[in-house]
N, C-alpha and C positions, 0 to 999 in steps of 0.2 A: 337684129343687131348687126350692126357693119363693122367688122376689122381691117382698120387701116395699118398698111403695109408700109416703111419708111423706104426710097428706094437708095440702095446703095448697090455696090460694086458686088458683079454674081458671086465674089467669092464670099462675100458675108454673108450670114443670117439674119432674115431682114429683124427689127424688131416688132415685136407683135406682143399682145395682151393676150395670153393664156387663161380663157376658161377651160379649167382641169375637171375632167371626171377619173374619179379610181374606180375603177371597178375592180369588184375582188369575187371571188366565191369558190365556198368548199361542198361535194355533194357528199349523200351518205357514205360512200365507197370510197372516199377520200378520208372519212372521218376517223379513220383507222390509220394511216400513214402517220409519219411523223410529225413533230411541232414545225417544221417548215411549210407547210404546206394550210397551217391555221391560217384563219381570217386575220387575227393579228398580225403574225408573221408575212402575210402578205401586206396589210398596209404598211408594216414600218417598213419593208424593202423598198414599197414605192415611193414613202414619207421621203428616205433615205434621198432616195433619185431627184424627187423634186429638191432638196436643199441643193442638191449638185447642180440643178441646171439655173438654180435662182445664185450659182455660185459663179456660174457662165454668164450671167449677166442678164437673164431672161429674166421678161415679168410677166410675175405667176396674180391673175388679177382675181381669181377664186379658185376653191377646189371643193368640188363635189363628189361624198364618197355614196357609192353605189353596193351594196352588199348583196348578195344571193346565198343566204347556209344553207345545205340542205337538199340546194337541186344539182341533179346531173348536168356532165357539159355535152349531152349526146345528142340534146334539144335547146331550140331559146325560148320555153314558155314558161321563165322566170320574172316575179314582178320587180325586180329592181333592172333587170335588163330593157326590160320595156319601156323603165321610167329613163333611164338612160335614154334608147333610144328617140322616145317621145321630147325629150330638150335638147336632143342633138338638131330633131326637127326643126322648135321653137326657135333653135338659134342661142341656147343658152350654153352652148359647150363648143370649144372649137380644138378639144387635144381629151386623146382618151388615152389612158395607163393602166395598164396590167403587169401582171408580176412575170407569166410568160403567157404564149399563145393558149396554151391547154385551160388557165382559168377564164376567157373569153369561151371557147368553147372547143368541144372534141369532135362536132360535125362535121369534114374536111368541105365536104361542097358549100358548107354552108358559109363557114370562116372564109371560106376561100373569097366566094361574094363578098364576103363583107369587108375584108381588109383590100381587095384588088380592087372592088367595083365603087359600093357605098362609100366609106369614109373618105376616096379620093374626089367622087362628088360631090360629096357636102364640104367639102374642104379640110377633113379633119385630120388633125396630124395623129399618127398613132404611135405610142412608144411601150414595146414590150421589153423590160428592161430585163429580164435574162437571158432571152435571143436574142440580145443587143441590137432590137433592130428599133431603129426611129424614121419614120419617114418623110420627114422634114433636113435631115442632116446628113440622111445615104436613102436617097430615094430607089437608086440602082438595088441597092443591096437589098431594101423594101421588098421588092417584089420577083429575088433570086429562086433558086432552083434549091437552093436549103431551105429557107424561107419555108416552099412550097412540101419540102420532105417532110418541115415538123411537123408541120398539119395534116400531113397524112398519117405520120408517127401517132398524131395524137387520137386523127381518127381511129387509126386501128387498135388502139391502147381501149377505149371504149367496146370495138367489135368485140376482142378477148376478154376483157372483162366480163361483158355478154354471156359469151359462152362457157366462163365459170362459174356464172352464177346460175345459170341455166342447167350446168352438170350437177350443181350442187343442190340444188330445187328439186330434181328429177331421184337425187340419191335418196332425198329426206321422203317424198313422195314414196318412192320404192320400200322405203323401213316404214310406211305410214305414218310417218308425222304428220300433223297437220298445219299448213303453211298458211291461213286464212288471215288475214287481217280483225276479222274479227269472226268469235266464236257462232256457229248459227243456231238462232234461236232455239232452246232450250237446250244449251249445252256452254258452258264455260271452260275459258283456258285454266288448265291446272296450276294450281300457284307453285308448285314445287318444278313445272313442267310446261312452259306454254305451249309445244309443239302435243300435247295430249289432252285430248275432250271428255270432261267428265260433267255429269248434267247438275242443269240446274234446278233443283225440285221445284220451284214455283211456276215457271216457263214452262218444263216438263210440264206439268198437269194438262196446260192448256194447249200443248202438241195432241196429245190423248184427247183430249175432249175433238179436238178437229177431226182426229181420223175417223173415232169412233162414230162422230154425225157422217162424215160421210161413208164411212161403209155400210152405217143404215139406212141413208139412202138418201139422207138429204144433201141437196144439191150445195155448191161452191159460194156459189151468190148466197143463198139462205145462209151461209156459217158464218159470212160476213157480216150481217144482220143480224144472228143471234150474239156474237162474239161484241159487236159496238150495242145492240139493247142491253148486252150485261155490263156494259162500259167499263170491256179488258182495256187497257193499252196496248197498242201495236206493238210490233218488236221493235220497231226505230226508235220507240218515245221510250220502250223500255230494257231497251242499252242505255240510253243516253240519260235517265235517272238512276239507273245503275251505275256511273262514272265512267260510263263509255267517251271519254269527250271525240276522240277519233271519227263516234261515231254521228257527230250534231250535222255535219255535212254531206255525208253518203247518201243520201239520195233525194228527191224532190226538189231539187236544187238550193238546197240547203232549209227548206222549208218543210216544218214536220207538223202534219196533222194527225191529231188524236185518235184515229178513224182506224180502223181494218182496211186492206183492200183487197179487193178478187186476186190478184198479183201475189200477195202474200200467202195468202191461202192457197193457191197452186201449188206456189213454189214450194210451200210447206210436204204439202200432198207425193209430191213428186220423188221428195228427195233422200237419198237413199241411207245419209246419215242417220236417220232415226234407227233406222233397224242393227246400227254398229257397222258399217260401213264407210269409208271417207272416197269418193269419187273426185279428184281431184286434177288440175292441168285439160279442165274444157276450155278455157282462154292462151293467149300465147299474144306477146308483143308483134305489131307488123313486121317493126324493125328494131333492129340495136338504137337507131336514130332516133325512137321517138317513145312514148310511153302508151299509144293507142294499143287496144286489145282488137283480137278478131277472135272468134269463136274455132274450134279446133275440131276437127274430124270425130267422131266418137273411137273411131279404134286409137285414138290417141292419147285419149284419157287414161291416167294410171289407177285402176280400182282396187282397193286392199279392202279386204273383209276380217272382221270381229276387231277392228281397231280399237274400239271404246265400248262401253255399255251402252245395248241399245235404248230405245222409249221406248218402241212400237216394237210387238211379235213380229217374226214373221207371215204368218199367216195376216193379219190383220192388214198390214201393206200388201201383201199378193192382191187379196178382196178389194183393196182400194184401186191398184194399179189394172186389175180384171174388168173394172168398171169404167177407168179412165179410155180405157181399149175399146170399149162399144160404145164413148160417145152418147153416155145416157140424157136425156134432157128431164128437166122438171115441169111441171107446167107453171105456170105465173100463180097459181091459185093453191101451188100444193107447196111444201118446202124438204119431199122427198120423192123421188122416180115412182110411178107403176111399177106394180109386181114384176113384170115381165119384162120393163122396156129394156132391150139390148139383146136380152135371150132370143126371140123369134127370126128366123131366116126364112127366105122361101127357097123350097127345091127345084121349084126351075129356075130361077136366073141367079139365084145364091145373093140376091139383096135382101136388106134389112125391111122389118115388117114395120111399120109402124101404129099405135095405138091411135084410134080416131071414134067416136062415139055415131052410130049410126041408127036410126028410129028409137033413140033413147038406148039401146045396149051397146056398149064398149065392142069393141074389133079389132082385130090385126091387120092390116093390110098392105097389101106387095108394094113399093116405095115406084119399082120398076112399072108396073103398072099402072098406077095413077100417073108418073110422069113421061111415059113413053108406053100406051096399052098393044104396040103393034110389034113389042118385044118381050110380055109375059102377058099370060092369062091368069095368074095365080087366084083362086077364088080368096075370098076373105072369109076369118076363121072366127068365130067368138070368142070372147077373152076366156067365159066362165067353163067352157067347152076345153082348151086348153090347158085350165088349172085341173081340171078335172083328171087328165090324161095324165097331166106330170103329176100329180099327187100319185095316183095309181102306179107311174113307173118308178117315185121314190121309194114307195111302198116295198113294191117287188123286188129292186134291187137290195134295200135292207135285208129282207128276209135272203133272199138266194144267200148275202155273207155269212150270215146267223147263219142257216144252215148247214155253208162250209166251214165255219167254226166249229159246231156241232160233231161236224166228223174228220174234222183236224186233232181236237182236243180227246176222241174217244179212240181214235189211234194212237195218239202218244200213251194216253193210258194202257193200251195194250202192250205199246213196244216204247217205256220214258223217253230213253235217248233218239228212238225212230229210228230205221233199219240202216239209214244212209248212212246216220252219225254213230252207228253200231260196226259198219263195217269201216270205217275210218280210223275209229280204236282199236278193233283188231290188227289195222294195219300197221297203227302206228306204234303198238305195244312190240309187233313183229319187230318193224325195224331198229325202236330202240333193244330189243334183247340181242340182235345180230349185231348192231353196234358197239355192244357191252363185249359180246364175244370176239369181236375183230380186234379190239382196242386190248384185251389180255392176250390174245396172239400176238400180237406186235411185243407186247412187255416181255412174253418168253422167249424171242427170237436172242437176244441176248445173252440169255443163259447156255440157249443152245449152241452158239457161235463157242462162249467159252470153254464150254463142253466138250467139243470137238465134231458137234453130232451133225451142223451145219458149217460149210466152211464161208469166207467173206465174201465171196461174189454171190452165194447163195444168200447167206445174211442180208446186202445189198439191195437185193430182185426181190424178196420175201419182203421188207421194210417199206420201200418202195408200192408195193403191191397191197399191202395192208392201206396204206397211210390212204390210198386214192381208192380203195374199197368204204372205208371209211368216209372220209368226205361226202362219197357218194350213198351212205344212209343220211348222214347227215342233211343231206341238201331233201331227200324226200321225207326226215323228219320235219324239216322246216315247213315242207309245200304241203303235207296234212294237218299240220299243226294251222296252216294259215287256211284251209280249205275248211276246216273245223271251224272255225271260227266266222268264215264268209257264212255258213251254216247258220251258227246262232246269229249270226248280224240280219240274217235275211228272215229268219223265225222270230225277232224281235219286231222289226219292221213291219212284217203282218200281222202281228198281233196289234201292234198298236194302228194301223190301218183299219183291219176289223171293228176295234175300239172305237174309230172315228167313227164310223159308221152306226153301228150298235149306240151311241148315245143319243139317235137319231129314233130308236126304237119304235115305240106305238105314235106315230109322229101323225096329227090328226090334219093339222092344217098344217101352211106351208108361207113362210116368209121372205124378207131379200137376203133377211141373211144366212138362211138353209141356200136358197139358190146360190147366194156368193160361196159358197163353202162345197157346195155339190156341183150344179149346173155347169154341162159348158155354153150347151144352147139347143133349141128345141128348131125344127125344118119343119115346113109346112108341106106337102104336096097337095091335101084338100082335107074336109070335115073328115074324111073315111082313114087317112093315113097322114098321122103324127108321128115323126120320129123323135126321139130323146136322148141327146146326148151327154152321159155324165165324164167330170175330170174324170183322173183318174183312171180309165177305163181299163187299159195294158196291165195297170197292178189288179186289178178288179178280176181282169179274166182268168192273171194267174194263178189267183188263189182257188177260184171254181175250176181250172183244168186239175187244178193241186188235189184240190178237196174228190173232183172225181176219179182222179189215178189212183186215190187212196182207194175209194169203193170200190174199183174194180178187181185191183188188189187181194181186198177183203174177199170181195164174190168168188176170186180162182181159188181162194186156201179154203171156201167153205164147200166148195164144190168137190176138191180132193181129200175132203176130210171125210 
């Protein structure tokens, strides 16, 4: 389209045929300000301007309104901006209107291009009609050193914005709100509360069902296979029949199949909301400019614990997260790990053994070895040789705790409270009775004063001298009162330790998930020496030093007896 120019004297304005674009746009952080700054309020201001310049004489030969609600002006990945600029292209618009700079946009670099570089190459007149600037009628003034400040104004009005919103995110994070767009699968925003997660019993079930397959052993891939053979719905399909509409776009590129994926099933595995945790602020905008995420350091992450009710125990995620850690594989033909796979290391180069079938028997073998033999000689172990060893070290460890149970439990019966927590009572009985006593000293100091028996500088020094006598049982009432207590916390603690164990009892055979629950890992050095390492281990010895300080104990008072 060509616009012809009539020539007249430079001091007029030539006459020209105005294809008009309005552009307008309010984003969400706008949506809060006053009714000046509505879409409305913005077209009639500019409605307004166009009567005044078709009152000047000018002819207005179309106008085309442009709208953007909704998006920020920190970026231009707005679709009415595009559509704009895409007929600015065509040649369908030759004068663009805004109400001021800041609703075109709050990018300074980017406005800057545009209003200095672009629209004076495509020939476009631009008129922001509260910065009173037009560039057709004060070209000078167009491209001033104000001009240039609003736009910086406007950019930095964005950066700050930024960073309030960012304090504010960070504060709600810190109280454990939950800030997610949408709730994660088996949990819903609370209707009284959407920053608080409370689950969803249907979804729930089928979190549980995943973990539990995989902490028995079946592999990632297989839960996706068994989860579409029982034809669940994924979580994308089931938000978005749930009334999710937010959520018909979030991922696949807007395309949702009915399927499980390995992806969701990780993700699932991984995350640490199940167990009542929110982990939240792994992402972070690149810039105030744009709305692209990048991924965030881990120490930068704000973690809150017991935020919500959990799905998953904790133990049960430990098992899960213990097995994600060794990299277990499945085989193609099984739909859960070997007994073993993960467990086995070698003791000379400290690599992973792995499980290979060799003259029809299963074997362990050094990884280092098969791919570099001139940097481990490790021999190779048989599997059924190894079950064998760990059964027998499971064995042994049960009994050794039974045993220190045995004579934990038959010492308490000789002494209930147990000698420690006996001399901790006496002490404590001590210093509340010396407390009792210091605190009615102090009450008769007064009497004595009026008496004549004490005079006031004595009164004074005596007052004084109680008060910080006092304080000082007080603070070793508090610090036995609190060491009493560490006491029963630590005798409860092993008992239910012991407990753990002891449920483990005449334990004949041996599965993954005895191993996920006991095991940390078994080192090879050859057929002759197996070593066996259980969790655990540090609580484990202290209760056997515990159990034999006891007997030795016993032994001195029966030998002086």
């Amino acid at each position: 389209m060509t616009f012809v120019r009539n020539k007249k004297e430079k001091t007029e304005i030539s006459i020209v045929e105005w294809y008009i674009a309005i552009y307008v746009r309010l984003s969400k952080e706008d949506g809060d300000k006053l009714e000046s700054d509505s879409i409305q309020n913005q077209k009639g201001i500019i409605e307004q301007h166009i009567k005044y310049l078709q009152g000047q004489g000018e002819i207005i030969a179309s106008v085309e309104i442009y709208s953007d609600d909704g998006y920020s002006g920190g970026n231009f990945e707005r679709p009415n901006y595009k559509r704009m600029i895409a007929d600015i292209e065509a040649g369908k618009i030759n004068c663009v209107i805004f109400k001021d700079n800041s609703r075109l946009g709050r990018n300074y670099p980017e406005l800057g291009r545009l209003m200095e570089e672009y629209f004076p190459q495509k020939g476009v007149r631009v008129i922001s009609v509260l910065n009173h600037i037009d560039s057709l009628k004060d070209p000078q003034g167009y491209c001033s050193a104000i001009v240039s400040f609003s736009n910086i104004m406007n950019d930095d009005y964005i950066r700050q914005l930024s960073l309030k919103i960012k304090c504010t995110f960070a504060m709600k994070r810190e109280r454990g709100e939950f800030l997610g767009n949408y709730a994660p699968y088996g949990y819903m925003k609370s209707p009284e509360d959407k920053h608080k997660l409370i689950i969803d019993p249907e979804a729930a079930e089928i979190v549980r069902m995943i973990f539990n397959w995989y902490a028995d052993g079946m592999s990632a891939s297989g839960i996706v296979k068994q989860l579409n053979a029982l034809q669940i719905i994924p979580p994308s399909v089931y938000k978005t029949q749930n009334g999710c509409k937010g959520f018909v776009k979030h991922s696949s590129g807007g395309v949702k199949k009915n399927v499980w994926a390995l992806t969701s099933v990780n993700s699932i595995l991984k995350d640490e909301v199940y167990i009542g945790n929110l982990v939240q602020g792994k992402f972070k905008s690149a810039s105030y400019r744009t709305k692209k995420m990048v991924p965030t350091d881990e120490s930068e992450w704000t973690v809150i614990e017991g935020t919500h009710e959990p799905i998953i125990s904790d133990e049960v995620f430990a098992i899960v997260h213990d097995r994600f850690a060794r990299h277990t594989r499945v085989s193609p033909k099984r739909q859960t790990s070997y007994l073993l796979s993960g467990f086995v290391k070698c003791a000379h180069c400290g690599g992973r053994m792995n499980r290979v079938t060799s003259k029809g028997f299963p074997r362990f073998r050094c990884q280092t070895r098969t791919l570099a033999p001139g940097k481990c000689q490790c021999p190779s172990v048989k599997e059924s040789l190894l079950e064998d060893v760990l059964l027998r070290a499971i064995r042994q460890q049960i009994q050794e705790l039974v045993d220190a149970k045995a004579v934990i439990d038959a010492a308490r019966k000789e002494q209930p409270s147990g000698y420690s927590q006996n001399e901790y009572l006496l002490s404590l009985n001590r210093a509340e009775r010396e407390k009792k006593r210091l605190a009615e000293a102090k009450f008769r100091l007064y009497d004595n004063f009026e008496k004549g028996i004490i005079d006031q500088g004595e009164y004074v020094q005596f007052k004084a001298r109680y008060t910080a006598e006092i304080a000082e049982q007080e603070k070793q009432i508090a610090k036995l009162q609190n060491d009493m207590a560490e006491i029963k916390e630590a005798r409860r603690q092993d008992d239910e330790f012991i407990a753990f164990f002891k449920e483990f009892g005449n334990i004949s055979s041996i599965d993954r998930d005895v191993l996920n629950r006991l095991l940390d890992h078994i080192e090879v050095t050859d057929a002759t020496q197996i070593d066996v390492y259980f969790k655990f281990s540090a609580e484990r010895q202290k209760i056997l030093d515990f159990a034999k300080n006891i007997e030795d104990e016993m032994q001195i008072d029966r030998s002086v007896c």
